[in-house]
C-alpha positions as CSV (number, residue, x, y, z in Angstrom):
1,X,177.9,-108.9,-40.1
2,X,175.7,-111.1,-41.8
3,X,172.6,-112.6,-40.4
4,X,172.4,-116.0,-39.2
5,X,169.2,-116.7,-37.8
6,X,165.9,-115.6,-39.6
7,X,164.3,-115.4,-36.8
8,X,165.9,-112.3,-35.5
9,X,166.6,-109.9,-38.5
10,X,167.6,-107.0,-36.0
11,X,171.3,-107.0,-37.1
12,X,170.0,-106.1,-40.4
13,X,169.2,-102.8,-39.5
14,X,172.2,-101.9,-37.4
15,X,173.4,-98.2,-38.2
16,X,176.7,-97.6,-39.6
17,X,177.6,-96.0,-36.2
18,X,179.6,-96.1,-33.1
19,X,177.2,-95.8,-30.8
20,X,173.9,-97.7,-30.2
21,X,171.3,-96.2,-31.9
22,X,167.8,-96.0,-31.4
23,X,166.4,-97.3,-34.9
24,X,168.7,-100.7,-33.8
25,X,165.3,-101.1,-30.8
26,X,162.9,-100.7,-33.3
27,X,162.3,-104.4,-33.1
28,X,161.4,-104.4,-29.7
29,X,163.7,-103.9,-26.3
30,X,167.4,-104.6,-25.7
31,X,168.5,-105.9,-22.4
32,X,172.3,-104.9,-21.6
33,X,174.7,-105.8,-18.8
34,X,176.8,-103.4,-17.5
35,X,180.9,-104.0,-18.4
36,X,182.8,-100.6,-18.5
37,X,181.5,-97.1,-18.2
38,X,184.1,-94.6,-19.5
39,X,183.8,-90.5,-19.8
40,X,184.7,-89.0,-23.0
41,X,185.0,-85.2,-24.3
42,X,181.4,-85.0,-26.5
43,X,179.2,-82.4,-24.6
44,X,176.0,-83.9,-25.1
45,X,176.9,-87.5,-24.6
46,X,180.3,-87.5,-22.7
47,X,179.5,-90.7,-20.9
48,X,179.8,-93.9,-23.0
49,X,178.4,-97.1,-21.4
50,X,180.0,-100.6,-22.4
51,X,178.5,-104.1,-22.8
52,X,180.0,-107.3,-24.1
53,X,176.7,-108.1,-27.1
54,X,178.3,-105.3,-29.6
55,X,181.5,-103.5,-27.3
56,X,182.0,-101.6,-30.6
57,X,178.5,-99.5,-30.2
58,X,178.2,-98.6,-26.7
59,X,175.2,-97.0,-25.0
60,X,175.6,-93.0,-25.0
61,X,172.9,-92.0,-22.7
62,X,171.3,-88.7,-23.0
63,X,171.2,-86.1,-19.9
64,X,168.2,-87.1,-18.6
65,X,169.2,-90.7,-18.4
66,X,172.2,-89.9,-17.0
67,X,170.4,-88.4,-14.2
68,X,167.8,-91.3,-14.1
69,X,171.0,-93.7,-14.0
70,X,172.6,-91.7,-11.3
71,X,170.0,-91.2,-9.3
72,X,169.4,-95.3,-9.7
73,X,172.7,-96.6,-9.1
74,X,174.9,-93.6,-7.6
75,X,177.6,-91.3,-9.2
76,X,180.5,-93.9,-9.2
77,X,179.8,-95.6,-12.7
78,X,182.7,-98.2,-11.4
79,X,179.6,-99.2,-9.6
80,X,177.3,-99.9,-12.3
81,X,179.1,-102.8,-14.0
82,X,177.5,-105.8,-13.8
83,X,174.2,-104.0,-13.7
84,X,171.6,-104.5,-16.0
85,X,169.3,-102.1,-17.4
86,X,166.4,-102.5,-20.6
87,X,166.3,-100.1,-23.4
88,X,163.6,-99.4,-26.2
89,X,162.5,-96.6,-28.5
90,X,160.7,-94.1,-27.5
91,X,159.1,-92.6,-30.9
92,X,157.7,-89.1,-29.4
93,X,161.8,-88.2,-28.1
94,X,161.9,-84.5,-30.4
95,X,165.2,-83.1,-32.0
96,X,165.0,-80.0,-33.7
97,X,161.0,-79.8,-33.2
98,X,160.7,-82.9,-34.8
99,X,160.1,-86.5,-33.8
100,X,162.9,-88.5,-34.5
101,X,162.8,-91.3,-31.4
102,X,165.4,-91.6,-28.9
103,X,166.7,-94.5,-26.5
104,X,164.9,-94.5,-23.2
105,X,165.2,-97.0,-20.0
106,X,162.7,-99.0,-18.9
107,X,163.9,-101.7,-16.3
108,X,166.9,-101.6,-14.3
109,X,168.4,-103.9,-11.8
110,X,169.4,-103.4,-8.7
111,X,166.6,-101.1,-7.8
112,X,163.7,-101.0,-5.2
113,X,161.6,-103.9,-6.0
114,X,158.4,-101.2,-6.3
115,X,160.5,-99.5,-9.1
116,X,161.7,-95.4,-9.3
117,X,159.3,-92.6,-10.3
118,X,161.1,-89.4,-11.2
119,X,159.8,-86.1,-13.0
120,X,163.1,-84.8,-14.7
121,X,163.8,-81.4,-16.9
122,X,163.4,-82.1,-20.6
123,X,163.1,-78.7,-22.0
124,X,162.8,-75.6,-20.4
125,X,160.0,-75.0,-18.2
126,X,158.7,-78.6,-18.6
127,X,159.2,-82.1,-17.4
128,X,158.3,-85.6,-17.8
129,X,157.6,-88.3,-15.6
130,X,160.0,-91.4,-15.8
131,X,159.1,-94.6,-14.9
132,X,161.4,-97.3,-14.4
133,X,160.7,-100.9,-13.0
134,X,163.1,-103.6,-11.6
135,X,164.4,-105.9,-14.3
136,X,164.3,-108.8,-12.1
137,X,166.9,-111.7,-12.2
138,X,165.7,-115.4,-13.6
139,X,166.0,-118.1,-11.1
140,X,168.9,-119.4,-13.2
141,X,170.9,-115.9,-12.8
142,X,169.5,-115.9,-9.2
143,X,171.4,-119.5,-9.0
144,X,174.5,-118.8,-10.4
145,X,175.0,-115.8,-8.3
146,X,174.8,-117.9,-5.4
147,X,177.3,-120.1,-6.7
148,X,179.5,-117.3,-7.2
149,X,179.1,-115.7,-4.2
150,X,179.9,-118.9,-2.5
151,X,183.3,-119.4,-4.2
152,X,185.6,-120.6,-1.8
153,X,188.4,-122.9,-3.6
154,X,189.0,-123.9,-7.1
155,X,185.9,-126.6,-6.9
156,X,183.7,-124.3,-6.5
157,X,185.4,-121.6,-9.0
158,X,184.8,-123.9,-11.6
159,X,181.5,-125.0,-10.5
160,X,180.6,-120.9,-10.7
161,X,182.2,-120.3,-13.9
162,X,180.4,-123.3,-15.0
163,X,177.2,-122.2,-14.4
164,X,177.6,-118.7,-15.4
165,X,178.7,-119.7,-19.0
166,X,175.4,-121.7,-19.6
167,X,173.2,-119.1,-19.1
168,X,172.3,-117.0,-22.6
169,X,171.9,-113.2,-23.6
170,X,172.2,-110.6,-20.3
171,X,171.2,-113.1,-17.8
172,X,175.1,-114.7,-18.8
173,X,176.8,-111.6,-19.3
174,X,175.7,-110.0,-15.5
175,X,176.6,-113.3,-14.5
176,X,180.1,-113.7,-16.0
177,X,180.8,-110.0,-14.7
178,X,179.5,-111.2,-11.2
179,X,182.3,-114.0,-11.3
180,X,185.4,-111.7,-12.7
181,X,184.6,-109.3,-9.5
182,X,184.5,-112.2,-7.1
183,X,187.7,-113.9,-9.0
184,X,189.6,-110.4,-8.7
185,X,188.6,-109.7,-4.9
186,X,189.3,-113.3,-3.6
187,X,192.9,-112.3,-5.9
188,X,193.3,-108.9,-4.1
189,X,192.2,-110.7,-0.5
190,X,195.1,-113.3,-1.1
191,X,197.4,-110.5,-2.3
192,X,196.8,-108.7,1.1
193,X,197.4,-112.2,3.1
194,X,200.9,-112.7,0.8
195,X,202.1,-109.1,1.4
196,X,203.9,-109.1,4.6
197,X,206.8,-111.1,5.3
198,X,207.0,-114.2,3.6
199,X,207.8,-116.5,6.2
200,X,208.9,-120.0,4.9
201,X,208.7,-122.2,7.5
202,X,205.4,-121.3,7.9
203,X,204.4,-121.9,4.5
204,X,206.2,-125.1,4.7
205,X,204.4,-126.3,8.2
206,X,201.1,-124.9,6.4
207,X,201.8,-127.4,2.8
208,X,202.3,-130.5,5.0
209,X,199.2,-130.1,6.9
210,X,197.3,-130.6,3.3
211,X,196.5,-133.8,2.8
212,X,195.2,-133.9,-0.6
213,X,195.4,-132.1,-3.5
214,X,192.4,-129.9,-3.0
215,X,193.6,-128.7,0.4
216,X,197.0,-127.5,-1.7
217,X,194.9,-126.4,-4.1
218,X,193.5,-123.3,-1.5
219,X,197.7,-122.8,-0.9
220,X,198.0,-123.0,-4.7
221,X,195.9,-120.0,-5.0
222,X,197.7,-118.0,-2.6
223,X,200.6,-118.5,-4.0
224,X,199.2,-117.4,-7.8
225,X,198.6,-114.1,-6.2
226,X,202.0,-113.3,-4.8
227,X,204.4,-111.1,-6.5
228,X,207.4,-112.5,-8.9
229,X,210.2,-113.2,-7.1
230,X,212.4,-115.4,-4.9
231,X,209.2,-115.8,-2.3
232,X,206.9,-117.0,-5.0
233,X,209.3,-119.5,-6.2
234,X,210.0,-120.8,-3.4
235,X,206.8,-121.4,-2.4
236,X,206.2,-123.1,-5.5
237,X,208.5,-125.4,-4.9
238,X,207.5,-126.6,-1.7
239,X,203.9,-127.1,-3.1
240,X,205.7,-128.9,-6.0
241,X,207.6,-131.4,-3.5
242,X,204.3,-131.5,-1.5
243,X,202.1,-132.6,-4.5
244,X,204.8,-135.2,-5.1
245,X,204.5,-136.5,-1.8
246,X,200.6,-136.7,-1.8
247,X,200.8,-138.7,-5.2
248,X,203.5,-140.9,-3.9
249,X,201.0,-141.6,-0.6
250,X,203.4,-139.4,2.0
């Protein structure tokens, strides 16, 4: 990829590689958001963290900061998406005897505000202290979470998504992954509501209680959720005839 912006020549040094790679931080830290975590069969770096900047070089971490990252945000990596975590080069990381450099961590969210001190194994018989401070959340982040947490119909959905898509760099991507969990667990929640019996009559008695369209909106939603079939469309239909009726001042 070609540069664009002189002021930020980093993407002229990316490696020909498919992973991130620690020369890529010589320009100073990189600040990634969390969106998959996936386990693969390398020995030294089996687990490959995601992000959505460059999702073609993902973030191998090395044993030690997989133990950092466990001991940070628990065992289920499911768990870290969303997270964000600050990476640079540390110069003195040794392969083969010799300084080569290596990608270390050193800011995480979702931490203890007074940060994580751990002394982990890096060769045998010997261990290094490890540092790690919060990578605290800009009030703008800290905004649209709220937002997003406060999702309750399609207003406010699009009031969330809106504010999540204006923010820049990781602040937008951990905000962005924030809203798709909230989107798929007020999905799953309406799911659950949907799965019994359909009962039309109810359904029916529940549409013509709405008396505008952002009340059938909320009943809109619920219906999106449900399975294909029969149910579904006839629920649609009576929101159809209802929506009618609203326009047409019934």
């Amino acid at each position: 990829m070609q540069p664009t912006d002189v002021r930020d020549l980093r993407s002229t040094i990316i490696p020909k590689s498919d992973q991130l790679n620690s020369e890529q931080l010589l320009g100073g830290p990189l600040i990634i958001t969390v969106s998959d975590v996936r386990v693969g069969s390398g020995a030294d770096q089996p687990v490959s963290v995601f992000y959505a900047t460059d999702p073609q070089r993902p973030f191998k971490p090395c044993k030690t900061m997989r133990k950092l990252l466990i001991h940070a945000w628990g065992q289920d990596g499911t768990q870290w998406i969303g997270k964000s975590m600050e990476l640079f080069n540390e110069p003195t990381v040794k392969f083969g005897g010799e300084e080569v450099g290596g990608i270390r961590i050193s800011r995480l969210s979702d931490i203890n505000p007074r940060g994580i001190d751990l002394s982990l194994t890096a060769t045998k018989g010997r261990k290094e202290k490890h540092r790690v401070q919060l990578l605290k959340s800009s009030a703008e982040l800290t905004a649209a979470l709220a937002l997003i947490e406060g999702i309750t119909d399609k207003a406010s959905q699009n009031a969330a998504k809106a504010a999540a898509s204006a923010l820049t760099g990781a602040d937008r991507e951990s905000a962005l992954a924030a809203y798709a969990r909230k989107v798929d667990s007020l999905k799953a929640a309406a799911k659950a509501k949907t799965a019994g019996a359909f009962d039309l009559a109810a359904f029916t008695s529940r549409a013509k209680a709405c008396a505008d369209e952002p009340a059938l909106q909320v009943l809109s939603d619920e219906v999106e959720a449900m399975p294909e079939g029969a149910d579904k469309d006839a629920a649609l239909q009576v929101l159809r005839e209802r929506d009618d009726e609203i326009a047409g001042g019934a």
